[in-house]
C-alpha positions in Angstrom: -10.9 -29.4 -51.5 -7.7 -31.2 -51.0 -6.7 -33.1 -48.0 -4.3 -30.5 -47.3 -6.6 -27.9 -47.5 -9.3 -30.1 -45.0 -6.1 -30.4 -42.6 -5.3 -26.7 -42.9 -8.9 -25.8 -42.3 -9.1 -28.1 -39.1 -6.0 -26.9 -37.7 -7.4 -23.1 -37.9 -10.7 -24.4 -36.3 -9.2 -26.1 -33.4 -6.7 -23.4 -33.5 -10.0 -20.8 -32.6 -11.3 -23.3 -30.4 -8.4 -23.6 -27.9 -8.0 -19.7 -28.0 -11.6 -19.5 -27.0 -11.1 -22.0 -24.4 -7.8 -19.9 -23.2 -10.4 -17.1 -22.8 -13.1 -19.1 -21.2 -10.5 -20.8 -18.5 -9.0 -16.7 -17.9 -12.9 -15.6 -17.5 -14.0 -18.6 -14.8 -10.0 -17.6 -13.0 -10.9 -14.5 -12.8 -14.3 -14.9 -11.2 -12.3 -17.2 -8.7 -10.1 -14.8 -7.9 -12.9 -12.5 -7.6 -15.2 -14.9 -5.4 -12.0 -15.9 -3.2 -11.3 -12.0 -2.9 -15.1 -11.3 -1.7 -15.1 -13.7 0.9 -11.8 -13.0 2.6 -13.3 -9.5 2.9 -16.2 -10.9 4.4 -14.3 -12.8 6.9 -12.1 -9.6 7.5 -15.5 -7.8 8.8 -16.8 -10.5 10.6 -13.3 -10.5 12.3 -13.7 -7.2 13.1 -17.4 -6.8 14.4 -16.4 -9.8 16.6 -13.5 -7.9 17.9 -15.3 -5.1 18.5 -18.5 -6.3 20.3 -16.0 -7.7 22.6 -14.3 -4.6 23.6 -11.0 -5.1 22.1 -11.1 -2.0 20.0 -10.2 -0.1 23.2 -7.1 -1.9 23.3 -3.9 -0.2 21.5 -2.7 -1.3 18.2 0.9 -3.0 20.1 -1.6 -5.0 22.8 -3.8 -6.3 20.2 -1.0 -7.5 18.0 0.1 -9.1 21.3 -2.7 -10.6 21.8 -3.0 -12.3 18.5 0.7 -13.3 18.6 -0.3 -15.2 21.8 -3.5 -16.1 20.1 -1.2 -17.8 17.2 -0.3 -21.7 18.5 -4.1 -22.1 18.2 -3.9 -22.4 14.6 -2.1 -25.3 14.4 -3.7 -27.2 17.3 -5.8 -29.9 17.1 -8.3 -28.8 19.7 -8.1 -24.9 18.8 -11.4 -24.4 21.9 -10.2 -27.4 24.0 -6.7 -25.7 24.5 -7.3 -22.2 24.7 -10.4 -23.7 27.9 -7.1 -24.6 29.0 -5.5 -22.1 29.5 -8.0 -19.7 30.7 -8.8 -22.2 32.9 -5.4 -22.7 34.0 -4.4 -18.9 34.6 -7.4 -18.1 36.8 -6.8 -21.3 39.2 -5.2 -20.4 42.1 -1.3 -21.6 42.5 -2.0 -24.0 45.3 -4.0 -26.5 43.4 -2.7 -30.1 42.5 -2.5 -30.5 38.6 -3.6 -34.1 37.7 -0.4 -36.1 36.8 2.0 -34.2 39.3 2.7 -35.8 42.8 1.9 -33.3 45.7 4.2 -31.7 48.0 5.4 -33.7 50.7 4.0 -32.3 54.2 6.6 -29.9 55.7 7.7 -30.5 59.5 8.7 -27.8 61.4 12.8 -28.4 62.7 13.5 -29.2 65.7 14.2 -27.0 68.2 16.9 -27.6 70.6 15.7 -27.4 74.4 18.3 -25.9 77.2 
């Protein structure tokens, strides 16, 4: 066997190889795909079972997408549970209440009232 033939024989073999590797990396990309697929549809149903056991399912399609529009700054924030606390918190305290970091009111005084 010549050298040319030796060279032309290892170019078809690692020719087949990378083809087989092609196929190999498509197969594992595909069972990615397929794994990444299965557990977004997991999350979906656990989604849905959580907003059904608490009742929202009653709510129209237009509310709900409210709901989760309001629901949306939480995504980004860095305390997701510490700010929505927060603002439950802060919608069911009555008006009146100081809010630490604001000065209070200053005492009102009723006006004078001229005599004669």
């Amino acid at each position: 066997m010549t050298r040319a033939e030796r060279l032309a024989q290892t170019e078809a073999h690692a020719r087949a190889k990378l083809d087989a590797d092609r196929t190999r990396l498509k197969q594992v990309q595909a069972q990615q795909r397929d794994a990444e697929r299965q557990a977004l549809h997991r999350r979906r149903v656990l989604v849905g079972k959580l907003v059904e056991e608490a009742g929202l399912f009653g709510l129209d399609d237009a509310t709900l997408a409210g709901l989760f529009a309001l629901l949306t700054p939480l995504v980004d924030a860095p305390d997701p549970v510490a700010l929505l606390e927060g603002l439950l918190s802060a919608s069911t305290s009555p008006a009146c209440a100081s809010v630490p970091g604001y000065a209070e009111a200053a005492p009102r005084v009723a006006p004078a009232v001229p005599v004669g």
